[in-house]
C-alpha positions as semicolon CSV with decimal commas, in nm:
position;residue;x (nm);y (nm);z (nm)
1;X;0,872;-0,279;-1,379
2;X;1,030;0,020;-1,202
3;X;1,086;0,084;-0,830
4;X;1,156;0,421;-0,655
5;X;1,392;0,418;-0,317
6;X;1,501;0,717;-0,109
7;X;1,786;0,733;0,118
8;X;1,965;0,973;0,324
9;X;2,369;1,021;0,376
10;X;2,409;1,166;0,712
11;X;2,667;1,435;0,659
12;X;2,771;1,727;0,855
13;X;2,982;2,021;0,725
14;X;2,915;2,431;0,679
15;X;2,995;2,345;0,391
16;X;2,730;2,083;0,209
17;X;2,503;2,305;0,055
18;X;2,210;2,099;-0,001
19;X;2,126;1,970;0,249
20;X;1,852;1,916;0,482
21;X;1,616;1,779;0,804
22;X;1,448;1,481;0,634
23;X;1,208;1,204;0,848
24;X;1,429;0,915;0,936
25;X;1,170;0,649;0,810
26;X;1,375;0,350;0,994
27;X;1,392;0,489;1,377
28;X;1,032;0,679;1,349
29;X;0,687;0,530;1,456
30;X;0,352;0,625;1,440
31;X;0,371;0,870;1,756
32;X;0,789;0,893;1,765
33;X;0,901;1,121;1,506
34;X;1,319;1,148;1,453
35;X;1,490;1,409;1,276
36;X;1,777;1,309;1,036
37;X;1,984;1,619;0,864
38;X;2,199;1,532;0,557
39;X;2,158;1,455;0,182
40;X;1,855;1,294;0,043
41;X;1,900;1,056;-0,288
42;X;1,597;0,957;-0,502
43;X;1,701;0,650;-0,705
44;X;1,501;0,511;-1,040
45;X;1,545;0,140;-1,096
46;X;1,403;-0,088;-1,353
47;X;1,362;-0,386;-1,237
48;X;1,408;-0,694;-1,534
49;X;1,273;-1,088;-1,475
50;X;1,549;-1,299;-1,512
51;X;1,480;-1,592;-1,680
């Protein structure tokens, strides 16, 4: 089985080139929407039964 999971690294800096303003999933709600600016990681994982 394999799972996907984003985070983001709040970082500040002129000098961080890639980053960005992502959706802070955590503090947002339905009519709330919050603004979080940093680096965005996309992780793969394969999840194994363990017997």
């Amino acid at each position: 089985m394999l799972g996907i999971d984003d985070t983001i690294e709040r970082r500040r800096g002129k000098r961080i080139a890639a980053k960005g303003i992502y959706r802070d999933l955590v503090r947002s709600s339905h009519g709330h929407f919050v603004k979080a600016s940093g680096l965005r990681y996309i992780s793969l994982l394969l999840l194994a039964p363990v017997p």
